[in-house]
BALOBA-1460 file (C-alpha; in Angstrom, 3 decimals):
// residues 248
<rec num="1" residu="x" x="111.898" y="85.021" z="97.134"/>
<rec num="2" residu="x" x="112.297" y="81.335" z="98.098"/>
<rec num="3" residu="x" x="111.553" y="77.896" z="96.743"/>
<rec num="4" residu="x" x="109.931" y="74.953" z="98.064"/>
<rec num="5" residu="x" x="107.772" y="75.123" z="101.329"/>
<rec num="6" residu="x" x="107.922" y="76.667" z="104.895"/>
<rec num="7" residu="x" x="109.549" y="74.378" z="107.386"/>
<rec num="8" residu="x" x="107.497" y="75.167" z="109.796"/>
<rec num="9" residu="x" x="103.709" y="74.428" z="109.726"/>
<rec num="10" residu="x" x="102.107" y="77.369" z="108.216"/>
<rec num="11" residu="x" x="98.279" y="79.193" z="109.512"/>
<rec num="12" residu="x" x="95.553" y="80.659" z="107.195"/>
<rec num="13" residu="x" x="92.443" y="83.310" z="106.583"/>
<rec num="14" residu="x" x="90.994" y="84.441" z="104.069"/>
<rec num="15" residu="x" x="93.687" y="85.236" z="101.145"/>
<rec num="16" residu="x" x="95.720" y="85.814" z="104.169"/>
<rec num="17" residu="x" x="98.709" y="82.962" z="105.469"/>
<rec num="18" residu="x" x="101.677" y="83.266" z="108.047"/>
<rec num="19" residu="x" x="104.452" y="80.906" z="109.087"/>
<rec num="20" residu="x" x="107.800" y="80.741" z="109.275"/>
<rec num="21" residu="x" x="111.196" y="79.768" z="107.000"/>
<rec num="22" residu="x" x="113.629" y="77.925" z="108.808"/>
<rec num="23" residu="x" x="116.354" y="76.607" z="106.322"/>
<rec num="24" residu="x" x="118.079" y="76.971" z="103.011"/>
<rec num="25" residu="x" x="118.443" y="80.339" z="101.532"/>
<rec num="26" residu="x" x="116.031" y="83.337" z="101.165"/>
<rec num="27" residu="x" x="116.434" y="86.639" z="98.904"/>
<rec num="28" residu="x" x="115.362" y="89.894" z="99.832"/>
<rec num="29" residu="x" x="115.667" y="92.532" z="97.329"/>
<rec num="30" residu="x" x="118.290" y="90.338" z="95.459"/>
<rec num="31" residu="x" x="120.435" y="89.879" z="99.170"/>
<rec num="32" residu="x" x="120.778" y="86.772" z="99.788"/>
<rec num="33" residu="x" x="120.628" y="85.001" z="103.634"/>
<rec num="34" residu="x" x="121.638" y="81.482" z="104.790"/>
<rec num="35" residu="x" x="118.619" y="80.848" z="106.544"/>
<rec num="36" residu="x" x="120.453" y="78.036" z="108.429"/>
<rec num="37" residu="x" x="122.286" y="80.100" z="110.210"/>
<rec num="38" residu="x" x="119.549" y="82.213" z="112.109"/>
<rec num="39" residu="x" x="118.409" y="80.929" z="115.213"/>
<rec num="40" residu="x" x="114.884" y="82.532" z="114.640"/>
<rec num="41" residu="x" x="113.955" y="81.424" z="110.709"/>
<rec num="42" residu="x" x="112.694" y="84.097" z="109.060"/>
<rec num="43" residu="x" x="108.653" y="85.168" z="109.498"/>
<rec num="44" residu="x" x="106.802" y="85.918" z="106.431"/>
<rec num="45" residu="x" x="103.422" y="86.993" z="105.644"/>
<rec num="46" residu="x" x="101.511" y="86.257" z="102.244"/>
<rec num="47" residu="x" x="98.342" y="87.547" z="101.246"/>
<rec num="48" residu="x" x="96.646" y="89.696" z="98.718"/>
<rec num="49" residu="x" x="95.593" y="93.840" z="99.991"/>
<rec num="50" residu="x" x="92.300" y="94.648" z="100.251"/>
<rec num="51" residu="x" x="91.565" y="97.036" z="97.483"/>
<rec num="52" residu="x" x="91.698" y="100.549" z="97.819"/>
<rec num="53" residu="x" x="87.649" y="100.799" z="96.836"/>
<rec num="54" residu="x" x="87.187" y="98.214" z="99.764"/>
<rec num="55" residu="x" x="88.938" y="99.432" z="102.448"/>
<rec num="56" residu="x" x="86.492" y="100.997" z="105.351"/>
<rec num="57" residu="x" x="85.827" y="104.578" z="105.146"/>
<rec num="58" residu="x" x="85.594" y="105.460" z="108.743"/>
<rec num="59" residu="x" x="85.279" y="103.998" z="111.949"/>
<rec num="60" residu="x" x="87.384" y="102.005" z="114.392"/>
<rec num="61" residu="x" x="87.884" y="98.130" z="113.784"/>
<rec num="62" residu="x" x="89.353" y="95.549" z="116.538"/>
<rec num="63" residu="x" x="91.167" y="92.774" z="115.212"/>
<rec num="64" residu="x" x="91.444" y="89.382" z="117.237"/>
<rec num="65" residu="x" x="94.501" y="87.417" z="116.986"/>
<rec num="66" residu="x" x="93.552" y="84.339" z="114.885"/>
<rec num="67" residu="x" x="97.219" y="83.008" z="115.341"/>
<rec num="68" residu="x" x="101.216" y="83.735" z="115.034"/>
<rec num="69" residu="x" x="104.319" y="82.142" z="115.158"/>
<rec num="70" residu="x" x="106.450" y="81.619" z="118.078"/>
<rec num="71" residu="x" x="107.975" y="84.738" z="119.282"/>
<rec num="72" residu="x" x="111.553" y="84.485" z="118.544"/>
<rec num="73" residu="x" x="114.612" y="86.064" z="120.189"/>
<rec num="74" residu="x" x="117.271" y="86.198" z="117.299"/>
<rec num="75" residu="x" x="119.951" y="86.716" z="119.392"/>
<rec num="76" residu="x" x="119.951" y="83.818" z="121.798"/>
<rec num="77" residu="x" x="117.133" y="81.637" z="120.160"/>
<rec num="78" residu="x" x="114.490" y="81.906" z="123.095"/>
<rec num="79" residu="x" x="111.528" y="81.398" z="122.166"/>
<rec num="80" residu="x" x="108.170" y="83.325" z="123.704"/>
<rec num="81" residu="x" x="104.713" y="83.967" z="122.869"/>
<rec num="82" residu="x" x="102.675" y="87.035" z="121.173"/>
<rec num="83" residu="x" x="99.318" y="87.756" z="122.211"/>
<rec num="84" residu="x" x="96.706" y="90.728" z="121.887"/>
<rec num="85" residu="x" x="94.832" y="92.700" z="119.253"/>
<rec num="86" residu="x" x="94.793" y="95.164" z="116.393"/>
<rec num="87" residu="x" x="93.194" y="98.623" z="116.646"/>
<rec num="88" residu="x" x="92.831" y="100.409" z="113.238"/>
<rec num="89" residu="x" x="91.474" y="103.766" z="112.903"/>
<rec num="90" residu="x" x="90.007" y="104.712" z="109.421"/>
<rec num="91" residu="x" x="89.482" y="108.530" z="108.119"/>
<rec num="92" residu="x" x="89.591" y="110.527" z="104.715"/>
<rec num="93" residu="x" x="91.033" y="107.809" z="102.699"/>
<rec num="94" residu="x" x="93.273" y="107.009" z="105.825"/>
<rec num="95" residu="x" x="93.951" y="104.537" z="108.459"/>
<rec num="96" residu="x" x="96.253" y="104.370" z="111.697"/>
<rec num="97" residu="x" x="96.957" y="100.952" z="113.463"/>
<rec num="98" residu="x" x="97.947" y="100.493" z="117.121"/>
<rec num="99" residu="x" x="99.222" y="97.190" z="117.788"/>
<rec num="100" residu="x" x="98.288" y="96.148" z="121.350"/>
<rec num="101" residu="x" x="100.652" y="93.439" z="121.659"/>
<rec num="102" residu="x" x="102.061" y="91.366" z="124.885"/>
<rec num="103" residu="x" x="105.263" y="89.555" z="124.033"/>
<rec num="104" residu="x" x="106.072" y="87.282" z="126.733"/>
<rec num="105" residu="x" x="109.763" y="86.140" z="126.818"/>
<rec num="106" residu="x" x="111.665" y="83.795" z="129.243"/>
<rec num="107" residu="x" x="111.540" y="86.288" z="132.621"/>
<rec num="108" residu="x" x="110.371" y="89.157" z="130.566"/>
<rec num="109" residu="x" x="106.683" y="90.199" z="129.003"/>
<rec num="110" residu="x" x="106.767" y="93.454" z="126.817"/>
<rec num="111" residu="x" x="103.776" y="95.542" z="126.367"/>
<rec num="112" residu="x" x="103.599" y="98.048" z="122.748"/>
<rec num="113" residu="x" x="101.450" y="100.434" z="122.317"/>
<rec num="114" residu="x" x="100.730" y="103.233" z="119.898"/>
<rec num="115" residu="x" x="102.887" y="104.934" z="117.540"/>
<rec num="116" residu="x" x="103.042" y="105.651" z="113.642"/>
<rec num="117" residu="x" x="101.561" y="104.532" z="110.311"/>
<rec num="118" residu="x" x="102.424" y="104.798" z="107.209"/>
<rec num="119" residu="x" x="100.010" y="103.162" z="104.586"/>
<rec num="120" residu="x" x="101.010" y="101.923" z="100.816"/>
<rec num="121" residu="x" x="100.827" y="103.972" z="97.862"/>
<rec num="122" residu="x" x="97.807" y="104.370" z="95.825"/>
<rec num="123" residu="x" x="96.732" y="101.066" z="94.307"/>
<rec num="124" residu="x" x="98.310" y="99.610" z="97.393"/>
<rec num="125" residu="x" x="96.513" y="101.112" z="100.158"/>
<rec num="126" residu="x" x="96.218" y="98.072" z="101.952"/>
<rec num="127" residu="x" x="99.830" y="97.509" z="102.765"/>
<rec num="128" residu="x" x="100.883" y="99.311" z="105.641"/>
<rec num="129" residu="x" x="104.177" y="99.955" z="108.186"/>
<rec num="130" residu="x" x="104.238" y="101.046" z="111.534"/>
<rec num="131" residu="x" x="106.919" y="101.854" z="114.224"/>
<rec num="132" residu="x" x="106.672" y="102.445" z="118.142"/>
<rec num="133" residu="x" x="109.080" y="103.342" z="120.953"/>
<rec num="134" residu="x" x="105.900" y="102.762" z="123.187"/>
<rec num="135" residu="x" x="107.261" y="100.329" z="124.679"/>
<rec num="136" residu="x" x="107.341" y="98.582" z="128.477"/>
<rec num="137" residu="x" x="108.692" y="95.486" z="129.784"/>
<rec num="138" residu="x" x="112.194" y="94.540" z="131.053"/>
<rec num="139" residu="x" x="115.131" y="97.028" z="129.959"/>
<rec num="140" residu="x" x="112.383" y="99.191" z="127.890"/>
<rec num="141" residu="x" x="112.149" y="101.910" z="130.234"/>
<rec num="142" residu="x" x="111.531" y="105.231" z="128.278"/>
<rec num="143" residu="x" x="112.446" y="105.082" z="124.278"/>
<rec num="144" residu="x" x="114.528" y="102.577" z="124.878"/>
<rec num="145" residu="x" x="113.196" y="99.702" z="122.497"/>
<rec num="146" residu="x" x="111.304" y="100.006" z="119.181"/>
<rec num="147" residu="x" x="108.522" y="97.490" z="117.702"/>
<rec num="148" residu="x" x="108.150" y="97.762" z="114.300"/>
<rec num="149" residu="x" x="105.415" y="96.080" z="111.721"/>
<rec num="150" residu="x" x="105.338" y="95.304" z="108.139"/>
<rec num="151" residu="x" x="101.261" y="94.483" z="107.383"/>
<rec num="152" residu="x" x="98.735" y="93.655" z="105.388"/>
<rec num="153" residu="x" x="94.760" y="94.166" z="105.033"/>
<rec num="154" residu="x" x="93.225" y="91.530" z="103.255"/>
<rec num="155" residu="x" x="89.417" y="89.872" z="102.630"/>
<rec num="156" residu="x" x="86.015" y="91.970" z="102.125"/>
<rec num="157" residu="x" x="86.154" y="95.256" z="103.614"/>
<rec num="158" residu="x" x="89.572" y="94.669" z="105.475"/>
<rec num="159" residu="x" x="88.206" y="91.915" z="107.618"/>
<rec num="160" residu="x" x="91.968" y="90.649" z="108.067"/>
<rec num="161" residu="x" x="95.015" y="91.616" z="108.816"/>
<rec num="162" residu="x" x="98.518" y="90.400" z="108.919"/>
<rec num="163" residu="x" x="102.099" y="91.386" z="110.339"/>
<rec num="164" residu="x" x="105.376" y="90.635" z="110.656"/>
<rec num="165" residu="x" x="106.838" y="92.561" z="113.579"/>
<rec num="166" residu="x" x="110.326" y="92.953" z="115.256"/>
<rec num="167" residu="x" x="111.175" y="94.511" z="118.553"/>
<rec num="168" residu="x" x="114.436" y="95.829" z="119.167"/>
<rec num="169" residu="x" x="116.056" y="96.455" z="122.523"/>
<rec num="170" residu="x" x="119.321" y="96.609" z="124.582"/>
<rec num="171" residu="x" x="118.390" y="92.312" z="125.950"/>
<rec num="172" residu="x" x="116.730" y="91.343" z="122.836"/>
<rec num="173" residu="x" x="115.649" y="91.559" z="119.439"/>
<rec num="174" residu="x" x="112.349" y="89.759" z="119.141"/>
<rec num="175" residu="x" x="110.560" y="88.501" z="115.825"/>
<rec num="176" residu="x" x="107.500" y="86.959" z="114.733"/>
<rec num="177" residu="x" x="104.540" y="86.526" z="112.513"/>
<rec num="178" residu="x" x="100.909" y="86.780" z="113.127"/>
<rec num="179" residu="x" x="97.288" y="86.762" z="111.716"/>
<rec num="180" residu="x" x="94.124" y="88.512" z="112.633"/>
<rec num="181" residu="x" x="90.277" y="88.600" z="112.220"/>
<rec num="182" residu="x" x="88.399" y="91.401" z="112.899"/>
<rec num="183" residu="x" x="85.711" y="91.179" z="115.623"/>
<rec num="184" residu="x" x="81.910" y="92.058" z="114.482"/>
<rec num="185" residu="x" x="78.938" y="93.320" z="116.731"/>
<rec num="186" residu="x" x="77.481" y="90.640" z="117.258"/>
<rec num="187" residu="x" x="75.435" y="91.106" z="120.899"/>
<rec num="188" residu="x" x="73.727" y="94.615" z="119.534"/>
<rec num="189" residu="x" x="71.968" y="91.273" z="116.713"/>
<rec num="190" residu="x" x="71.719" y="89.246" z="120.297"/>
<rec num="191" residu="x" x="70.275" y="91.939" z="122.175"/>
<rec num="192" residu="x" x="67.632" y="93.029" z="119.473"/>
<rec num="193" residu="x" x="66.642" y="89.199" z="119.213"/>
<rec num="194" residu="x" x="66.002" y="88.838" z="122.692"/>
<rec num="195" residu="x" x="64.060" y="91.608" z="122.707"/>
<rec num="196" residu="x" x="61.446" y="90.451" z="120.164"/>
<rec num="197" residu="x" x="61.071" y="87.294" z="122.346"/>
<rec num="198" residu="x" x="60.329" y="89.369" z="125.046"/>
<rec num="199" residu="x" x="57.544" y="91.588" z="123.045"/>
<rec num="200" residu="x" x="56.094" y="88.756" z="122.205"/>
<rec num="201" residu="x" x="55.827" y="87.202" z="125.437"/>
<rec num="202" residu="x" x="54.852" y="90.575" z="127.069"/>
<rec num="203" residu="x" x="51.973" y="90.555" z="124.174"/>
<rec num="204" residu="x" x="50.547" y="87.255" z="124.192"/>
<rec num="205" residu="x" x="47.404" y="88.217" z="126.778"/>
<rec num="206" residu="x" x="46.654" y="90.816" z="123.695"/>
<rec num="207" residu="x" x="46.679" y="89.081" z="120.362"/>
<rec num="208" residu="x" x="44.331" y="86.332" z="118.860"/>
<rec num="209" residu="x" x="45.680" y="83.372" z="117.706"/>
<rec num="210" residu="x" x="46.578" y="83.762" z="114.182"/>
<rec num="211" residu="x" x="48.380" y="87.248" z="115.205"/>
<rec num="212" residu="x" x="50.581" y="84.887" z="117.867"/>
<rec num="213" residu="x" x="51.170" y="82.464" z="115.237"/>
<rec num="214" residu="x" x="53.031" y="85.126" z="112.551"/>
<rec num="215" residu="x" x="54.518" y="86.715" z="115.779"/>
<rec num="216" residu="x" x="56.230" y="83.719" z="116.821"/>
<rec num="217" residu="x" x="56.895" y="83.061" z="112.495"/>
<rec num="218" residu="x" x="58.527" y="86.188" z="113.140"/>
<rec num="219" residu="x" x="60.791" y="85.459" z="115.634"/>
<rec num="220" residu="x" x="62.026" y="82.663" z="114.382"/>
<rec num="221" residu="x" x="63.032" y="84.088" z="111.019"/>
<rec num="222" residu="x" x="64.797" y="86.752" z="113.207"/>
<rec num="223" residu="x" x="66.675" y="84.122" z="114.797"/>
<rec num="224" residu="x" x="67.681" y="82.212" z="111.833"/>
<rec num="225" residu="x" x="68.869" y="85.347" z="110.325"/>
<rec num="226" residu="x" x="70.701" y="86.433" z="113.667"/>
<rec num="227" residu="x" x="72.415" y="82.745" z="113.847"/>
<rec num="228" residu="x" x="73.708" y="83.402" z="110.387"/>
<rec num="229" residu="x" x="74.959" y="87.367" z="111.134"/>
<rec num="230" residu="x" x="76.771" y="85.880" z="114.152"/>
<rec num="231" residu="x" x="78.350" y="82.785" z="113.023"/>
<rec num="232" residu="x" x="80.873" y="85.093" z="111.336"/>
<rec num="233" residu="x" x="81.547" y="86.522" z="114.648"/>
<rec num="234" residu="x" x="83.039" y="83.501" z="116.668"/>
<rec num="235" residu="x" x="86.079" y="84.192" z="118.638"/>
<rec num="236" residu="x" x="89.584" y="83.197" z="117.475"/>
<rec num="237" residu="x" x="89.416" y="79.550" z="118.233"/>
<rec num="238" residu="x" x="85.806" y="79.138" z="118.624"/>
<rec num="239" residu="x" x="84.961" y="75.177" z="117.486"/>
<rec num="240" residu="x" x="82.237" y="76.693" z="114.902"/>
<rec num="241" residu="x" x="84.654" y="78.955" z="113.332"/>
<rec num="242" residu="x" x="84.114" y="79.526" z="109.865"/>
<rec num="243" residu="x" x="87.805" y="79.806" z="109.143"/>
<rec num="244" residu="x" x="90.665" y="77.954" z="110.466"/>
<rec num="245" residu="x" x="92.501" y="79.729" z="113.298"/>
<rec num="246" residu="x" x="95.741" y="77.278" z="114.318"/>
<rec num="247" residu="x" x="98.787" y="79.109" z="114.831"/>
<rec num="248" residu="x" x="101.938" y="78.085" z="113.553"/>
């Protein structure tokens, strides 16, 4: 636990934040740590799980990155920058996630890819760890570094995710925080809008006028209702987004 605010500026989604301590004192599991004396703050994630009824049967869901904090080396305080995507893979009441994450570090970019899961408890099925020794980039040849995640699924249906992450390696030990929004379907709603246009342009030399009149009624009810489908698809970033997407 900790009092008072982050000291450095913090992101948001929905019942989802991230940011970063930098000062005082911090408690973890009743240990105490003098925050002023790591050169990376300490990451945090807040938000509240997804319930288990909620959480996606089946399927595989892409998550954007909405934001993170600066990627932090806690050794010699360099500081990089996280980029990339989510992968989660639900089935029979369980999920797997693959982080595809880039950390770029002064003269060094690391690249993670899949490993293990292991998902909360009943009741608590949308917390989640994972741990990887897929790992590439500068001295991380073989086994030889290991990124690991602490996470959390949050919104309707799991449309968010957060995780704090560390990678550990023989040149650095990296740290960080970041947020995530899952990505929708949006050009199948694009594609099958289009398409009615086209019918009805394709038909016009067929239909009367009061038939072209409810076609064209028609299409633009389609398109106000595909406008509204997509507008919770925006990309990370996107001016229109429904949600704000700043990293901190």
């Amino acid at each position: 636990m900790r009092t008072g605010s982050p000291d450095a500026p913090y992101a948001a989604l929905a019942q989802l934040e991230w940011g970063k301590w930098t000062s005082r004192r911090a408690f973890d599991h009743n240990v105490a740590f003098d925050l002023t004396t790591w050169r990376s703050g300490m990451p945090y994630i807040v938000g509240r799980p997804t319930l288990d009824a909620d959480l996606p049967v089946s399927g595989t869901m892409t998550y954007a990155l909405a934001g993170a904090t600066k990627a932090i080396d806690m050794t010699t305080g360099a500081v990089g920058t996280l980029s990339g995507s989510l992968s989660i893979a639900f089935q029979n009441a369980q999920y797997s996630v693959t982080p595809n994450a880039s950390i770029a570090m002064p003269g060094q970019t690391y690249v993670t890819g899949s490993g293990t899961t292991r998902i909360g408890p009943d009741g608590a099925r949308g917390t989640f760890h994972t741990m990887t020794q897929n790992v590439s980039g500068g001295a991380c040849a073989g086994s030889a570094c290991t990124f690991s995640t602490q996470g959390v699924l949050t919104g309707t249906a799991a449309n968010n995710a957060g995780i704090v992450y560390s990678q550990t390696g023989p040149e650095a030990r990296v740290i960080g925080a970041a947020g995530f929004k899952r990505r929708f379907r949006c050009r199948l709603a694009i594609r099958s809008h289009r398409s009615r246009y086209r019918s009805v342009e394709s038909g016009l030399s067929r239909v009367t006028p009061s038939q072209l009149i409810t076609l064209v009624r028609s299409s633009r009810e389609s398109a106000s209702r595909t406008q509204a489908a997509n507008h919770r698809c925006l990309p990370a970033g996107h001016p229109a987004s429904p949600e704000p997407v700043s990293a901190a």
